[in-house]
N, C-alpha and C positions, 0 to 999 in steps of 0.2 A: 373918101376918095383916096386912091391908091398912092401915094410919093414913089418917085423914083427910086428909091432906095429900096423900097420892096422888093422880097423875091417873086421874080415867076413862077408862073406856075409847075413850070418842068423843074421849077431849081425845089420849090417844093416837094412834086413826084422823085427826085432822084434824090432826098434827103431823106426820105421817110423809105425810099426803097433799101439805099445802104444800110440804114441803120437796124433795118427788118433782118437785111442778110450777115449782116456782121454778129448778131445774137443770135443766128440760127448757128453760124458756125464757129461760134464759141462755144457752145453745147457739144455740138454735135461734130463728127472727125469728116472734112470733106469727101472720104473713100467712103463711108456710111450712107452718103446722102447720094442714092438714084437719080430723085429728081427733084427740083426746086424752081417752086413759081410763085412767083409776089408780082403781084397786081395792085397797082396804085393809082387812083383818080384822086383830084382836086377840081370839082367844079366849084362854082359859087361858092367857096368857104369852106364846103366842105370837105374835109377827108375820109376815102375809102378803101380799105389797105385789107386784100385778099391773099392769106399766105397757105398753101400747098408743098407740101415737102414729100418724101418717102424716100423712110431711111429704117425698113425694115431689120439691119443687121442692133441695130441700135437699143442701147438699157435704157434711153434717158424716156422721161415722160415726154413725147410725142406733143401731146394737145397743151401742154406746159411752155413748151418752146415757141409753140405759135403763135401761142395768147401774150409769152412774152414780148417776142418778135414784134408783133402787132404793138402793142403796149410802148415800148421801144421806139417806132417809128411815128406813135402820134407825140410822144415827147421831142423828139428830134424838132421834129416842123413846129411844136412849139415855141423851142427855142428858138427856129430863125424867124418866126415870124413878131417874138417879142422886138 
């Protein structure tokens, strides 16, 4: 059963979305990045964190940054859900 002190679920979607976007652009230079889309659901427990970027001007490894990104936001909701 849930206590009051839990976060919502949006407080969840918007912890796990910052935290996606703040590692994308720590990597990457905001003028490099076209376009950028993170997708976050939290039903039932679960999280599912959808990251899209294009930043064709760009050296860094690509599929690196998103897996980080990603990686990044299931630890975030980790921690606020300890």
């Amino acid at each position: 059963m849930a206590s009051t002190d839990d976060p919502t679920d949006d407080e969840v979607v918007q912890t796990a979305a910052a935290a996606a976007e703040d590692v994308v652009f720590s990597r990457l230079s905001r003028s490099n990045v076209e376009d950028l889309d993170i997708t976050v659901s939290f039903d039932d427990g679960i999280l599912e964190v959808d990251i899209y970027f294009n930043a064709p001007d760009s050296q860094a490894d690509i599929d690196r940054v998103a897996e980080d990104a990603t990686l990044a936001a299931r630890a975030a909701v980790d921690d606020l859900l300890e």
